[in-house]
N, C-alpha and C positions, 0 to 999 in steps of 0.2 A: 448182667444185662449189657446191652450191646449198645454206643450212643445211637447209630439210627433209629434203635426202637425207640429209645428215652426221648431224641427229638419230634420223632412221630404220634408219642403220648402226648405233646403241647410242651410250650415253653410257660410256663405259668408268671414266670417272674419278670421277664423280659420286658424291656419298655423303649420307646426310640428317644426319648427325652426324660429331665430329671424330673420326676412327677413333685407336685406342690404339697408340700408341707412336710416333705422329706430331708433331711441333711445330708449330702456327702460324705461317706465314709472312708472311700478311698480310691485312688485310682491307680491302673499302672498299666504302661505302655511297653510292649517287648517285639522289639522287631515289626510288626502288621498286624499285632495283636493288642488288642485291646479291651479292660472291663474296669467300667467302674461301680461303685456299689453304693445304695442309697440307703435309708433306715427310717422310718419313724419310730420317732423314743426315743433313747442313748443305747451304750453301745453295752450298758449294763441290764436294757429292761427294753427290746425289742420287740415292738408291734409287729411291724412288717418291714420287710425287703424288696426291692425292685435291682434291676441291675442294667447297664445298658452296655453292650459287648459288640467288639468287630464281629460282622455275621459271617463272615469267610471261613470262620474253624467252628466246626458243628461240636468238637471235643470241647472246646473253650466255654460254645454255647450252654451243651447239658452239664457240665460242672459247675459253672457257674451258680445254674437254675437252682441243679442239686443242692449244695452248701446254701442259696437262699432259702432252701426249701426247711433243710436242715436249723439254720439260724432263726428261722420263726417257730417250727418246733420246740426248742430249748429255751427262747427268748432272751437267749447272749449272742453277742459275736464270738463264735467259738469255731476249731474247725478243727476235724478229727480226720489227717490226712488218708492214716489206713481205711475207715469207713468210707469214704469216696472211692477210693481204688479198688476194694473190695465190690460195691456195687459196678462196676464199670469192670469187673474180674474176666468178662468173656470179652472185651474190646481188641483186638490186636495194637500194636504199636501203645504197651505201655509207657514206653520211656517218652512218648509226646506226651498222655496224659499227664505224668508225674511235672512234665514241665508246663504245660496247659495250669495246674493246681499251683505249681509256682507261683504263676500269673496272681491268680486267685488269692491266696495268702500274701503275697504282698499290696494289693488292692485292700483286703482286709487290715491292713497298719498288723499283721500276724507275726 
């Protein structure tokens, strides 16, 4: 999948503020880039996810989403770097994603 399309599907997780009754899980700032990541539950038995991310990079955007998306399926904080790259496999400019995911995994305390 391509991120235009992924971002055209909706951002499901996406939030402009830290929603209430969620805790901080992590944040990281790299250059104009920016996500951080919310949770209700602990980081062993995840309800749900929110994230809130600088909107300027639509790649930052649907990773982000994606690995929330990912993370409430499972109900850990976990993140399986190849399985996000894999879904994002028709994107050009891998080597942004891979660094875009960086982002991500470090936000996540990964």
């Amino acid at each position: 999948m391509r991120v235009a399309q992924y971002i055209r599907g909706g951002l499901k997780n996406l939030v402009d503020k830290k929603p209430e009754g969620y805790t901080e899980l992590g944040k990281c700032t790299s250059g104009c880039h920016s996500v951080s990541f919310f949770i209700r539950g602990t980081s062993e038995r995840v309800e749900d996810v929110k994230f809130i991310a600088s909107k300027r990079c639509k790649k930052l955007l649907a990773i982000a989403d994606l690995v929330a998306e990912k993370i409430r399926e499972r109900g850990k904080v976990y993140l399986e770097e190849e399985e996000i790259l894999k879904y994002f496999s028709e994107e050009k400019e891998q080597d942004k994603l891979k660094e875009r995911l960086s982002i991500v995994r470090t936000a996540l305390n990964l």
